[in-house]
Biotite code that builds the C-alpha atoms (Angstrom):
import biotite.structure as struc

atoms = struc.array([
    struc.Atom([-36.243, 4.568, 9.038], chain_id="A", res_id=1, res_name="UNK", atom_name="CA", element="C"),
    struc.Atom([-34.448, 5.298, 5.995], chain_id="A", res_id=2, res_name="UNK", atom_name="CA", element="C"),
    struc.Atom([-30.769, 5.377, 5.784], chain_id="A", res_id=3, res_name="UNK", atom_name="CA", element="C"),
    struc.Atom([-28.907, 8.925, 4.764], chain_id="A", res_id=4, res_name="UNK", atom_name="CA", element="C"),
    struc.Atom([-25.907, 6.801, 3.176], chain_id="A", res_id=5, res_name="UNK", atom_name="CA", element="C"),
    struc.Atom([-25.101, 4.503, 0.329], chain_id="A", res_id=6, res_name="UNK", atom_name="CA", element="C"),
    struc.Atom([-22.247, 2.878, -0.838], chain_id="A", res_id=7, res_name="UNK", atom_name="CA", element="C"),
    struc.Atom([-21.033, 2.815, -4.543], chain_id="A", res_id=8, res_name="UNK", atom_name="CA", element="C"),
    struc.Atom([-18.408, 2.272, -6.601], chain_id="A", res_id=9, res_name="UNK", atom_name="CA", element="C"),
    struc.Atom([-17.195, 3.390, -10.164], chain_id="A", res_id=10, res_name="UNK", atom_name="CA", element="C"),
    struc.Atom([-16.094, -0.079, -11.643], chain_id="A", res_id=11, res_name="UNK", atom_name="CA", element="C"),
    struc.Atom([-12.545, -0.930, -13.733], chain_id="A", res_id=12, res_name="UNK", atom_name="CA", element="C"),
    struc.Atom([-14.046, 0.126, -17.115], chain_id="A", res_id=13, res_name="UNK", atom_name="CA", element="C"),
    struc.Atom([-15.806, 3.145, -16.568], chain_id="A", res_id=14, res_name="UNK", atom_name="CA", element="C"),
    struc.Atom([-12.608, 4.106, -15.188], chain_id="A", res_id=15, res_name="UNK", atom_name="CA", element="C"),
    struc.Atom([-9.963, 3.412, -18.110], chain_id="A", res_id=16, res_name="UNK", atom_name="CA", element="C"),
    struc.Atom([-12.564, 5.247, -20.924], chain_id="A", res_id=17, res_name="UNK", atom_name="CA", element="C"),
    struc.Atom([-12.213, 8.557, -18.590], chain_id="A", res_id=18, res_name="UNK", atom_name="CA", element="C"),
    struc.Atom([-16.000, 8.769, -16.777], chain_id="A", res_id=19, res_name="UNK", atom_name="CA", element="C"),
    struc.Atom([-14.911, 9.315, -12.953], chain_id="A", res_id=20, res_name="UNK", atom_name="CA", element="C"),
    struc.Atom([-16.054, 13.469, -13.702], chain_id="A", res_id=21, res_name="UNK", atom_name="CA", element="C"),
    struc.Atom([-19.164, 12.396, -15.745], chain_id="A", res_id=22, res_name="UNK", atom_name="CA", element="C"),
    struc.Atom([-20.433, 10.184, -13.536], chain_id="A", res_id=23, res_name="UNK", atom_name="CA", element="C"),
    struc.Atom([-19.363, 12.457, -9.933], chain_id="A", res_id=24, res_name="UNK", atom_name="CA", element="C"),
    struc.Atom([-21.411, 14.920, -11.506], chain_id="A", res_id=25, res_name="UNK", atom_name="CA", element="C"),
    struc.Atom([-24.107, 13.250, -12.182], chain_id="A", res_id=26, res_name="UNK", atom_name="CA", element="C"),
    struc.Atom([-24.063, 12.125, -8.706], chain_id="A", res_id=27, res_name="UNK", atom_name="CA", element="C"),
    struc.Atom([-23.882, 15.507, -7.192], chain_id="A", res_id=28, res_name="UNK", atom_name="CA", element="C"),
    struc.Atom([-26.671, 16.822, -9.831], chain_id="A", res_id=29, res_name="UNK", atom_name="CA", element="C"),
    struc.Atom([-29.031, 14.256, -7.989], chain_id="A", res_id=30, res_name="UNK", atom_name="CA", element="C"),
    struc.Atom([-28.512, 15.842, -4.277], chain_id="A", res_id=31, res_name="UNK", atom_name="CA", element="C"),
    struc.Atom([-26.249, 13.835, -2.972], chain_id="A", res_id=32, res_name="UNK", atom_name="CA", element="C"),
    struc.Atom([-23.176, 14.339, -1.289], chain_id="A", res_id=33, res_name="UNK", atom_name="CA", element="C"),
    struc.Atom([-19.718, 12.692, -1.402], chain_id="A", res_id=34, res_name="UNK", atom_name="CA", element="C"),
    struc.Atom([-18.832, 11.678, 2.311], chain_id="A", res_id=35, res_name="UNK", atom_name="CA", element="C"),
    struc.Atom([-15.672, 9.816, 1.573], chain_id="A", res_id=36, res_name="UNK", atom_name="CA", element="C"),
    struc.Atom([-14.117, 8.937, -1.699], chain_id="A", res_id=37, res_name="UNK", atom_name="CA", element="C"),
    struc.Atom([-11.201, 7.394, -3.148], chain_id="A", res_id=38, res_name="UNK", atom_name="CA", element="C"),
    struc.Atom([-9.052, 5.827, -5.938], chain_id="A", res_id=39, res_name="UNK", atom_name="CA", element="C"),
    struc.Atom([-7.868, 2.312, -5.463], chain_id="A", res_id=40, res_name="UNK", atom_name="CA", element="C"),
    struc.Atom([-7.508, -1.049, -6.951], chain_id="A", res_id=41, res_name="UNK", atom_name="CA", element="C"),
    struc.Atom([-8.524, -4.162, -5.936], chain_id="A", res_id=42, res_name="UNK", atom_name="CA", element="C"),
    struc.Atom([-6.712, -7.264, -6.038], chain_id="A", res_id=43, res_name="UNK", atom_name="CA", element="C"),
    struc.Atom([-8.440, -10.657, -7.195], chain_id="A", res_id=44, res_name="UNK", atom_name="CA", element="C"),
    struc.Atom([-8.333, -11.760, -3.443], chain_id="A", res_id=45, res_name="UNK", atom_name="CA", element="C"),
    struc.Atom([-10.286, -8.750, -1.988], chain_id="A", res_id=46, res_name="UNK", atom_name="CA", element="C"),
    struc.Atom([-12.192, -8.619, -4.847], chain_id="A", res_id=47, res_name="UNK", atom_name="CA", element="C"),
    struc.Atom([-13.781, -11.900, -3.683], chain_id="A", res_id=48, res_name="UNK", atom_name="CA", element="C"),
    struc.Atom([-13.783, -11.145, -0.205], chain_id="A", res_id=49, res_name="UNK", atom_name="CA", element="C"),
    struc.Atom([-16.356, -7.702, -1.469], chain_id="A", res_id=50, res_name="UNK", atom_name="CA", element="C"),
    struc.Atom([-18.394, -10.261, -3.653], chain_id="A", res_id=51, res_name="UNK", atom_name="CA", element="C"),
    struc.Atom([-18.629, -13.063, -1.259], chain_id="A", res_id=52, res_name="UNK", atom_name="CA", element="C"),
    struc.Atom([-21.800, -13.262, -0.938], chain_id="A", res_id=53, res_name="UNK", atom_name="CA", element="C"),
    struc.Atom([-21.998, -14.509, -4.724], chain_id="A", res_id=54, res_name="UNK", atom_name="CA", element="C"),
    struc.Atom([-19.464, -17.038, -4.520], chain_id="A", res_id=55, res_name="UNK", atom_name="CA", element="C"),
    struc.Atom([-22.196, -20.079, -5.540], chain_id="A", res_id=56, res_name="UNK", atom_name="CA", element="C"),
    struc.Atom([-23.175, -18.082, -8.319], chain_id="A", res_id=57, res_name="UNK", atom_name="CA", element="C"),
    struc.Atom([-21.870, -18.818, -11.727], chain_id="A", res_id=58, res_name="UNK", atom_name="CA", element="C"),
    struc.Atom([-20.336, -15.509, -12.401], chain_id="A", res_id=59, res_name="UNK", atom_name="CA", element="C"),
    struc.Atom([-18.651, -14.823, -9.724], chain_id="A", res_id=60, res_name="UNK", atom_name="CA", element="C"),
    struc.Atom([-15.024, -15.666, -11.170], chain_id="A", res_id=61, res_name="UNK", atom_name="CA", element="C"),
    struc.Atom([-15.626, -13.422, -14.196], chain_id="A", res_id=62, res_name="UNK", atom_name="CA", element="C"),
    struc.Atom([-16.854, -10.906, -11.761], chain_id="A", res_id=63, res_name="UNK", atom_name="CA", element="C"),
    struc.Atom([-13.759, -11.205, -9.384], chain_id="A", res_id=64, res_name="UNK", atom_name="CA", element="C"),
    struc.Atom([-11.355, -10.877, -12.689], chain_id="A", res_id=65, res_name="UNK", atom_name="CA", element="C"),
    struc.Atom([-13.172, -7.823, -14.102], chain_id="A", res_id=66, res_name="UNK", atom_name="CA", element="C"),
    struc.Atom([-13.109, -5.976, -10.253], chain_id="A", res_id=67, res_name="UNK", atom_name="CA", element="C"),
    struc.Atom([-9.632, -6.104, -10.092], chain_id="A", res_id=68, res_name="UNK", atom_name="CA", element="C"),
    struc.Atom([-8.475, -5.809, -13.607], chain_id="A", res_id=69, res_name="UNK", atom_name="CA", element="C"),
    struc.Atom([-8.070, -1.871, -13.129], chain_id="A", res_id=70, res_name="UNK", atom_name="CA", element="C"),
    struc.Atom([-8.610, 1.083, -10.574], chain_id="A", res_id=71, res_name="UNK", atom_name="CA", element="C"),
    struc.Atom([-12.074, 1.428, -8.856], chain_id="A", res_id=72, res_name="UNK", atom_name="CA", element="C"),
    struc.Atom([-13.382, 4.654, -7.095], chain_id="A", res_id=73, res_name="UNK", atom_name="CA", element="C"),
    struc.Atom([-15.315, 4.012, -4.367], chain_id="A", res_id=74, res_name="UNK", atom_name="CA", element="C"),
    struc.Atom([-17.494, 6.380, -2.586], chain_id="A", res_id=75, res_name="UNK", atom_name="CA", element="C"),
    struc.Atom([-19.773, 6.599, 0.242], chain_id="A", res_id=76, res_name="UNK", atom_name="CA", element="C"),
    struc.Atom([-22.825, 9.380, -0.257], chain_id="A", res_id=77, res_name="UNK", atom_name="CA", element="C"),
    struc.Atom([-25.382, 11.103, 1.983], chain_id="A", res_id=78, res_name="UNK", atom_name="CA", element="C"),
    struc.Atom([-29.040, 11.889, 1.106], chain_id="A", res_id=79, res_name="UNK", atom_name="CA", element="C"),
    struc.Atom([-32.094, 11.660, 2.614], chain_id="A", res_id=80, res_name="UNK", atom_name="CA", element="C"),
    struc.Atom([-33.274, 7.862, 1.302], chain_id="A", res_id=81, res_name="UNK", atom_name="CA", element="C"),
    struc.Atom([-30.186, 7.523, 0.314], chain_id="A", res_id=82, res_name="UNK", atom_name="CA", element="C"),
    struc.Atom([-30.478, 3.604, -1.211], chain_id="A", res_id=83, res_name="UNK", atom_name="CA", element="C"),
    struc.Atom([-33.953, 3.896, -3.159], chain_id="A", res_id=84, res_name="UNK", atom_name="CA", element="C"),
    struc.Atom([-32.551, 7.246, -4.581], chain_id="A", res_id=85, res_name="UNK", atom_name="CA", element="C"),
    struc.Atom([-29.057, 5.973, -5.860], chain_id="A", res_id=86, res_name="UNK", atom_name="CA", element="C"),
    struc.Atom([-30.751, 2.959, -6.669], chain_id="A", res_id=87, res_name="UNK", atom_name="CA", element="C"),
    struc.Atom([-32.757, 4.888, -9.059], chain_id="A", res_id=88, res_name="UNK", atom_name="CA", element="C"),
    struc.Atom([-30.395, 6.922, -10.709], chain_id="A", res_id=89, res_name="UNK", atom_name="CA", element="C"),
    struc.Atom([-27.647, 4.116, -11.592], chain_id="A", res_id=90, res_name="UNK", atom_name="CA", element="C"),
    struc.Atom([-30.554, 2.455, -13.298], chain_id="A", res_id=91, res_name="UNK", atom_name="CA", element="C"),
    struc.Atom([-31.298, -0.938, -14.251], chain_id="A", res_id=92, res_name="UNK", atom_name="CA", element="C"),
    struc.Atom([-28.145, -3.564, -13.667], chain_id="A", res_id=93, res_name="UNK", atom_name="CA", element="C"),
    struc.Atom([-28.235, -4.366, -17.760], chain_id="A", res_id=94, res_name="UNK", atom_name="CA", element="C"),
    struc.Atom([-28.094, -0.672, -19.783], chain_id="A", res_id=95, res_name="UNK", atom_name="CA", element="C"),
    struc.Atom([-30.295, -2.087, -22.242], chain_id="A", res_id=96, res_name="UNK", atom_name="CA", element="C"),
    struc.Atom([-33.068, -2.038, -19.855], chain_id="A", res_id=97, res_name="UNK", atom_name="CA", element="C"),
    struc.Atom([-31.989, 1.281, -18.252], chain_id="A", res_id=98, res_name="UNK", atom_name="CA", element="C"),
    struc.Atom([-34.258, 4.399, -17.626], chain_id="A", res_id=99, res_name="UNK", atom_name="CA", element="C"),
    struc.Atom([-32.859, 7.673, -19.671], chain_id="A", res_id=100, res_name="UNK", atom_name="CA", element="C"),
    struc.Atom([-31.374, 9.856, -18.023], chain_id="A", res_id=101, res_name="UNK", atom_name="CA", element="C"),
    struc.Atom([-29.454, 7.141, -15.578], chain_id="A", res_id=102, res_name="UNK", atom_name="CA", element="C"),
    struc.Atom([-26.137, 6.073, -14.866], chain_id="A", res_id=103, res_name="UNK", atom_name="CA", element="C"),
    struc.Atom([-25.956, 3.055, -16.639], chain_id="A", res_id=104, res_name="UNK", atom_name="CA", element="C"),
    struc.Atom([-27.572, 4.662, -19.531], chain_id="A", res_id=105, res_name="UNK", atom_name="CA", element="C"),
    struc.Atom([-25.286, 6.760, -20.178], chain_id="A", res_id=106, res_name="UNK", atom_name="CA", element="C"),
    struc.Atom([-21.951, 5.041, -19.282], chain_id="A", res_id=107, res_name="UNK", atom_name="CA", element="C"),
    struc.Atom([-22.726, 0.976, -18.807], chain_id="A", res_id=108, res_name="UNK", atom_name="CA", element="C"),
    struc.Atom([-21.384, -0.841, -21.959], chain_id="A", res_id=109, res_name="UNK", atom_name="CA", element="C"),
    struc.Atom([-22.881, -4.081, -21.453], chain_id="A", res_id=110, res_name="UNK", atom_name="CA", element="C"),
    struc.Atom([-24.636, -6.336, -18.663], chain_id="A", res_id=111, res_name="UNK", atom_name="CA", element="C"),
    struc.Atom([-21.309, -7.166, -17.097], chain_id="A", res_id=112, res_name="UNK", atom_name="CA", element="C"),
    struc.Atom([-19.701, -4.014, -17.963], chain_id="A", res_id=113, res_name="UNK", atom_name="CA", element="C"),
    struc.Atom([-22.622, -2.010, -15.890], chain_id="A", res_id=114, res_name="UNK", atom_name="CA", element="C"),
    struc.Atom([-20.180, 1.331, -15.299], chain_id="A", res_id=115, res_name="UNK", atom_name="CA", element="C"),
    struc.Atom([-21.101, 2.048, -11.440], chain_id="A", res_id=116, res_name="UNK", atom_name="CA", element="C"),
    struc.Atom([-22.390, -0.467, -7.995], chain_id="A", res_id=117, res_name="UNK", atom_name="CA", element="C"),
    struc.Atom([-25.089, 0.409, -5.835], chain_id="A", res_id=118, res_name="UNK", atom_name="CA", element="C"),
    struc.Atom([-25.910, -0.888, -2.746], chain_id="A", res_id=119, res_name="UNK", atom_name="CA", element="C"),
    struc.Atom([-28.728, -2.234, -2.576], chain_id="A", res_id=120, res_name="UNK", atom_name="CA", element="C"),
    struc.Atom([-29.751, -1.794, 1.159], chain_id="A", res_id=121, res_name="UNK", atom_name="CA", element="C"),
    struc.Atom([-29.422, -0.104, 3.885], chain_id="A", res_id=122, res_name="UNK", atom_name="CA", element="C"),
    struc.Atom([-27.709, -2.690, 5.555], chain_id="A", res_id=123, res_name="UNK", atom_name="CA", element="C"),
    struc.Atom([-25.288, -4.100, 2.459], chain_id="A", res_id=124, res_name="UNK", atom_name="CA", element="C"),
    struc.Atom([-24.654, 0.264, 2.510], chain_id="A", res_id=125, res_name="UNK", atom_name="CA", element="C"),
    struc.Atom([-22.911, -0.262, 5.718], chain_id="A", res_id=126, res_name="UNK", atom_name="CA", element="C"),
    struc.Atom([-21.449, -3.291, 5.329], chain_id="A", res_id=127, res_name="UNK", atom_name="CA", element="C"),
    struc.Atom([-19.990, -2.013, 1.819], chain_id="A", res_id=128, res_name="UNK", atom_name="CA", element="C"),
    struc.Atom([-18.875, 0.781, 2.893], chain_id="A", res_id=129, res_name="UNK", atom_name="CA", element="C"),
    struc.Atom([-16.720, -0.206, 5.667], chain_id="A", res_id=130, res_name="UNK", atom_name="CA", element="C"),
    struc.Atom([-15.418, -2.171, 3.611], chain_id="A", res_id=131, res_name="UNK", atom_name="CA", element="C"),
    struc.Atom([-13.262, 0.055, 1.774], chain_id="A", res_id=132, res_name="UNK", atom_name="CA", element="C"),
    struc.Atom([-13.167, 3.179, 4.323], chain_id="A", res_id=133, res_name="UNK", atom_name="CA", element="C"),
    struc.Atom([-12.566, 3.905, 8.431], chain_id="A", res_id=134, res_name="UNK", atom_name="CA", element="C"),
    struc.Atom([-14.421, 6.379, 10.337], chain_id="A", res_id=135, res_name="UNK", atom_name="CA", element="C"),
    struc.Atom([-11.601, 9.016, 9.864], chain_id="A", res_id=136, res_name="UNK", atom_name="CA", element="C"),
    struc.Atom([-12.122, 8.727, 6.155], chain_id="A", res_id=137, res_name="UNK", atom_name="CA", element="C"),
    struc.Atom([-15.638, 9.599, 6.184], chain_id="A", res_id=138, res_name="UNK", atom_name="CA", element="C"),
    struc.Atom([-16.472, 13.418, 6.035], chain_id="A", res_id=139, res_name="UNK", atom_name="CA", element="C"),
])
């Protein structure tokens, strides 16, 4: 059975060059509906706590530093298939390799500057976005 909800968030740089509205209503062009949503920033040590689960990987330092370097929005959205379908319209993790028409696309700068997270399943969804908001912030 496929979830209704997906966890994302709009990452430090997207941010600071103005592309929270762009990218919302791109979002809400696609079907899918905002459930909880905020404006935050994350500090180095929670930003590792979120990415834990690459701490052996080689990036994940550079990762942790570019998380918290500036205010995230983080959101929690509701659609039927919710995963697949966000999956599909941030596009491909490097813009280069991105579909027209997608997130990334349009607002990604660079392979590590990718604009926008997706989870990418059902469970990681739930997980990811507890993470960030309670039940009474979910609508």
């Amino acid at each position: 059975m496929a979830s209704n909800r997906t966890f994302t968030m709009i990452k430090p740089h997207a941010v600071a060059d103005n592309h929270i509205g762009g990218i919302i209503a791109m979002i809400e062009a696609a079907g899918f509906r905002i459930v909880a949503m905020k404006k935050t920033q994350l500090t180095p040590a929670l930003a590792g706590k979120f990415y834990e689960v690459h701490k052996e990987r080689g990036f994940y330092g550079e990762l942790c530093e570019m998380m918290s370097s500036g205010p995230i929005v983080p959101m929690i959205l509701e659609k039927e298939n919710a995963v697949t379908d966000f999956r599909t319209l941030i596009g491909a993790t490097n813009p280069a390799n991105a579909e027209e028409g997608t997130i990334r696309k349009k607002y990604a700068k660079s392979l590590g500057e990718n604009a926008i997270h997706g989870s990418d399943s059902d469970e990681n969804a739930a997980i990811e976005g507890s993470f960030f908001f309670g039940v009474t912030e979910q609508y």
